[in-house]
N, CA, C and O of each residue as an XYZ file, in Angstrom:
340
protein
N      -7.580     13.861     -2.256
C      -8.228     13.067     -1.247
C      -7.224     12.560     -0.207
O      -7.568     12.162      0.905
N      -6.263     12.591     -0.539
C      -4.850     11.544      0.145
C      -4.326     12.765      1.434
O      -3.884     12.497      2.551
N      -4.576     14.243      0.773
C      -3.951     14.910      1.539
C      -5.232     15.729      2.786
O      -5.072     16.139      3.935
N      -6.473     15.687      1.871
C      -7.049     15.248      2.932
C      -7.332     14.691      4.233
O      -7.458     15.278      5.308
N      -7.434     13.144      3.888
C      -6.851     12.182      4.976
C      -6.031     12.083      5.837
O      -5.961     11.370      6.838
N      -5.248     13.010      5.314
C      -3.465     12.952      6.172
C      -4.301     14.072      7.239
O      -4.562     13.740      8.395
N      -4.701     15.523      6.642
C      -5.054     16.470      7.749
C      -6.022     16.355      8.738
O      -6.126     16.866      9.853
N      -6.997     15.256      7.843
C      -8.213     15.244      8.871
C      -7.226     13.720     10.077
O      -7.620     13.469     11.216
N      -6.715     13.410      9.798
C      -5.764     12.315     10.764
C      -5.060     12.816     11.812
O      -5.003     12.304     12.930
N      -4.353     14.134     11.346
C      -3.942     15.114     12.103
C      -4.424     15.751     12.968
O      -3.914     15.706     14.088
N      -5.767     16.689     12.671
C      -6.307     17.331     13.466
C      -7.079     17.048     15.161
O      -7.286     17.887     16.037
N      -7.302     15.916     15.167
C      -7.721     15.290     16.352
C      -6.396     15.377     17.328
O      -6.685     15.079     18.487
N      -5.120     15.690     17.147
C      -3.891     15.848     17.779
C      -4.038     17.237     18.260
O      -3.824     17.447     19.454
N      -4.355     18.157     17.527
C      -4.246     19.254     18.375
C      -5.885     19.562     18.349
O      -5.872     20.630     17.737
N      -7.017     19.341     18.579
C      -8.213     19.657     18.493
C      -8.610     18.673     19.583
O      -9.670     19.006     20.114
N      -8.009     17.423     20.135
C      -8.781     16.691     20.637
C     -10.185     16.182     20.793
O     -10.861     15.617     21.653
N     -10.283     16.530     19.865
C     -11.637     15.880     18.586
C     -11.753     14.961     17.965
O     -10.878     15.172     17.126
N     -12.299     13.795     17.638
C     -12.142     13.201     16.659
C     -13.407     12.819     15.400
O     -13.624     11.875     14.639
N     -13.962     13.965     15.664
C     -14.781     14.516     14.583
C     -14.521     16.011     14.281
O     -14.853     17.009     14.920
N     -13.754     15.867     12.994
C     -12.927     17.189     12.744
C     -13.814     17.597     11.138
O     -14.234     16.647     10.478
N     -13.990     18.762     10.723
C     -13.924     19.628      9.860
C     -13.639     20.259      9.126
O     -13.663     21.342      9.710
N     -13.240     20.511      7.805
C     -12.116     21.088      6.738
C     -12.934     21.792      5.806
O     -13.211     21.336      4.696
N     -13.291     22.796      6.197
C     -13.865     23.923      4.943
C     -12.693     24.039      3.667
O     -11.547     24.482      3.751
N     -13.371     23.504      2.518
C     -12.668     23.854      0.906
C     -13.231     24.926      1.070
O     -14.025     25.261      1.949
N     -12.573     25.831     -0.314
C     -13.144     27.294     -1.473
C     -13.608     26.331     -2.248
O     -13.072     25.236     -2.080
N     -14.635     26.417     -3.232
C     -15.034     26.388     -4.008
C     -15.621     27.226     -5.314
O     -15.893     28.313     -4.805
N     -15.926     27.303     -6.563
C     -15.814     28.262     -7.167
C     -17.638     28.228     -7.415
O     -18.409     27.268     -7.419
N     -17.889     29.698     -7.605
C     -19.121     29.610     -6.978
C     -19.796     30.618     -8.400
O     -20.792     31.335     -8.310
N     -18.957     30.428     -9.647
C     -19.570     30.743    -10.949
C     -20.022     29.823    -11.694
O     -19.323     29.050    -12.348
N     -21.558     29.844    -11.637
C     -22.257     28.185    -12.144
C     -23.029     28.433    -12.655
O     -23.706     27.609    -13.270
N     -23.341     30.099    -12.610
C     -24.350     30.045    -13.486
C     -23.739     31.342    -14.558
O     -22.726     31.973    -14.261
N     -24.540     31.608    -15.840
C     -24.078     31.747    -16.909
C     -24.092     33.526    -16.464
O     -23.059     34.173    -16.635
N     -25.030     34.028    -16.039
C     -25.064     35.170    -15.581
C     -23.720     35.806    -15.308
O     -22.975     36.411    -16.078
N     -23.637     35.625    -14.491
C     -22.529     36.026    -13.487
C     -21.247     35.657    -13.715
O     -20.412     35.795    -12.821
N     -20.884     35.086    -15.059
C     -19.418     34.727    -15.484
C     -18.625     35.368    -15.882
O     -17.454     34.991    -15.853
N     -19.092     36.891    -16.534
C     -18.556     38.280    -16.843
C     -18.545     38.983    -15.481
O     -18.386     40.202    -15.533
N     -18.635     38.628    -14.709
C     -18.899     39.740    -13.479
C     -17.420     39.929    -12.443
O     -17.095     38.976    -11.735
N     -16.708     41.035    -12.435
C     -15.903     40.980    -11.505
C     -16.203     40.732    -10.259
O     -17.292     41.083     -9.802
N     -15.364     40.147     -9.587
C     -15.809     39.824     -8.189
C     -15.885     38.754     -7.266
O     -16.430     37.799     -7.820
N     -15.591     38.518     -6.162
C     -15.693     37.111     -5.721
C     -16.671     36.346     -5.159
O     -17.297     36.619     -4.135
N     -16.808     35.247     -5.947
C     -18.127     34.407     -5.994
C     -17.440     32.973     -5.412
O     -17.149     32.067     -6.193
N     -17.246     32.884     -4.168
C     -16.795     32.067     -3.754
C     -17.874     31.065     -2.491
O     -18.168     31.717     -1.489
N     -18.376     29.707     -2.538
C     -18.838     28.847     -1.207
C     -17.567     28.419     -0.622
O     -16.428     28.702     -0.993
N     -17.954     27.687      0.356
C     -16.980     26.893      1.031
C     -17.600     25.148      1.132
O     -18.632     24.915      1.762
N     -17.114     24.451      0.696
C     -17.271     22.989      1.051
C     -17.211     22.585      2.192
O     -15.995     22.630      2.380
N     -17.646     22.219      3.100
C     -17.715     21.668      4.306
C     -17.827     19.999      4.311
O     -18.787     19.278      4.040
N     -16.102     19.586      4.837
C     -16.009     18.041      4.832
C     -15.682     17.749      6.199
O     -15.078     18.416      7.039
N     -16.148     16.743      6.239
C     -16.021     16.392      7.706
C     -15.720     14.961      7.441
O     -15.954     14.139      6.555
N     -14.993     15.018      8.780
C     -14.520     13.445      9.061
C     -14.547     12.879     10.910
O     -14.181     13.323     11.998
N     -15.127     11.831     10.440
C     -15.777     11.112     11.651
C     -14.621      9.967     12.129
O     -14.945      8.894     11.621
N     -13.648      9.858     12.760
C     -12.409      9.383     13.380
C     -12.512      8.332     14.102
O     -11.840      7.301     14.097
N     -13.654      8.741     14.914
C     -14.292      7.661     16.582
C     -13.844      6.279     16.163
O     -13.041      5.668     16.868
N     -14.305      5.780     15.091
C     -14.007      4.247     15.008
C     -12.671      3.950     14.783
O     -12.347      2.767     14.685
N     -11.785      4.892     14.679
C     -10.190      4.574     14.065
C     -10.410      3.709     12.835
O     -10.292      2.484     12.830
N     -10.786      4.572     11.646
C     -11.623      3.867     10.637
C      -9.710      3.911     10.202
O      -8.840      4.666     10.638
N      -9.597      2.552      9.002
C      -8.341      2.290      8.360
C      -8.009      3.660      7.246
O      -8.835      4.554      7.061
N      -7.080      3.627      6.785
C      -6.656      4.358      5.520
C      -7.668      4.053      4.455
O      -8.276      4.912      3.817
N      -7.764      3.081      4.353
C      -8.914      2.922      2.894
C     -10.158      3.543      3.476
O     -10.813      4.446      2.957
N     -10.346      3.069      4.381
C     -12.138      3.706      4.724
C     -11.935      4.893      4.790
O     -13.009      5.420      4.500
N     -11.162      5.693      5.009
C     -11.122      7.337      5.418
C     -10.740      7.810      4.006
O     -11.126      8.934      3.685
N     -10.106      7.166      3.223
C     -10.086      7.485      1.622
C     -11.857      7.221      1.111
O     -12.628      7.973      0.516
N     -11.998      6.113      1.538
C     -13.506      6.104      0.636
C     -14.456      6.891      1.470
O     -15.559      7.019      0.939
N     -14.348      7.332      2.387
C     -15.562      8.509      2.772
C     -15.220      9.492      2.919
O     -15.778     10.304      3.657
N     -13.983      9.750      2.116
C     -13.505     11.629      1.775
C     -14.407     11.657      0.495
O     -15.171     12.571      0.186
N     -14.110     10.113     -0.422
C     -14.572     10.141     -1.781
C     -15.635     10.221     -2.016
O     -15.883     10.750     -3.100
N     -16.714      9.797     -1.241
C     -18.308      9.622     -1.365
C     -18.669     10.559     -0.552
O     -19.886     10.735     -0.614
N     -17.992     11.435      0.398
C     -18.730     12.666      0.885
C     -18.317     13.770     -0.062
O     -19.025     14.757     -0.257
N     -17.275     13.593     -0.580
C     -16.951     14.915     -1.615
C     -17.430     15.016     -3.063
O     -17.493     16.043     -3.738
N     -17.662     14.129     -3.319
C     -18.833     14.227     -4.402
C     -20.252     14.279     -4.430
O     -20.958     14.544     -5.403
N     -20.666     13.949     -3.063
C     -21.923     14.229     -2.838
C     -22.697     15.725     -3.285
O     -22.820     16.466     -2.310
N     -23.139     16.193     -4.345
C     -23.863     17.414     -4.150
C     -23.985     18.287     -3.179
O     -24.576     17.851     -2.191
N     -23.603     19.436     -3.127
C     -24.616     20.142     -1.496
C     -25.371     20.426     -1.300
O     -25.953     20.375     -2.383
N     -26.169     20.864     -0.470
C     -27.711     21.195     -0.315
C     -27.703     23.006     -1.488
O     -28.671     23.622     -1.933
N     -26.931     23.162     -1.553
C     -26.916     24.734     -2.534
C     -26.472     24.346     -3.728
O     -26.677     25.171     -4.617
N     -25.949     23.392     -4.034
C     -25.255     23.015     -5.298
C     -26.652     22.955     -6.240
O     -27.649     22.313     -5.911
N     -26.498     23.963     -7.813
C     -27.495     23.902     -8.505
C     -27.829     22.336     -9.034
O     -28.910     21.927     -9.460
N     -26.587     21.595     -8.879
C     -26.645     20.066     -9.413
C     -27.351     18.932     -8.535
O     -27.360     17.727     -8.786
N     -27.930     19.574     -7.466
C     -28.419     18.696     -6.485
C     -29.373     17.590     -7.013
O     -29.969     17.878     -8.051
N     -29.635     16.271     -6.423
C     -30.634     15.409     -7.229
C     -32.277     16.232     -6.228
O     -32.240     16.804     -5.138
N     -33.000     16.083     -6.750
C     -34.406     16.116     -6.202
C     -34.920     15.192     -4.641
O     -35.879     15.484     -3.926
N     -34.179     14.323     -4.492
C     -34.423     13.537     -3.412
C     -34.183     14.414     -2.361
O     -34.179     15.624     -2.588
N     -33.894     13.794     -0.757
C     -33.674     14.653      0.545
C     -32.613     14.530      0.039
O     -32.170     13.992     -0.976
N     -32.018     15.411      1.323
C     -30.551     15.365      1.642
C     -30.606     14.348      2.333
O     -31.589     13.647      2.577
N     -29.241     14.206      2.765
C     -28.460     13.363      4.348
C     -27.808     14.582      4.984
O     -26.945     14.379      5.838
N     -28.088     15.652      4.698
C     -26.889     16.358      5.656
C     -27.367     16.878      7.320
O     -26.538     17.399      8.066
């Protein structure tokens, strides 16, 4: 999460953005099927970070933390409710 923070802090320097984007890999064998299967079964996580307010170090730590655990809309673990995305 820490190194996170550092890049998404960064990127508005050369992006002149300050709503920046950081696609993870993620591993994308979840279901039981497909665990013998050669091949790459890979999503990408899509985190984003919202800068505009010059949010502090802690706040940009706690909304790496509560957006990255959030379920994704494809994640088989999703809760039943809407999304927010």
């Amino acid at each position: 999460m820490v190194l996170l923070a550092a890049f998404q802090v960064l990127l508005p320097n050369y992006s002149g953005s300050e709503d920046v984007v950081v696609g993870s890999p993620i591993a994308g064998r979840t279901r039981r099927d497909v665990e013998d299967l050669v091949g790459f079964f890979v999503n990408t996580l899509v985190l984003r970070g919202d800068l505009s307010d010059d949010p502090t170090p802690a706040a940009l730590l706690g909304s790496n933390r509560e957006g990255s655990w959030r379920p994704s809309s494809t994640s088989p673990c999703r809760s039943s409710g809407s999304s927010t995305h």
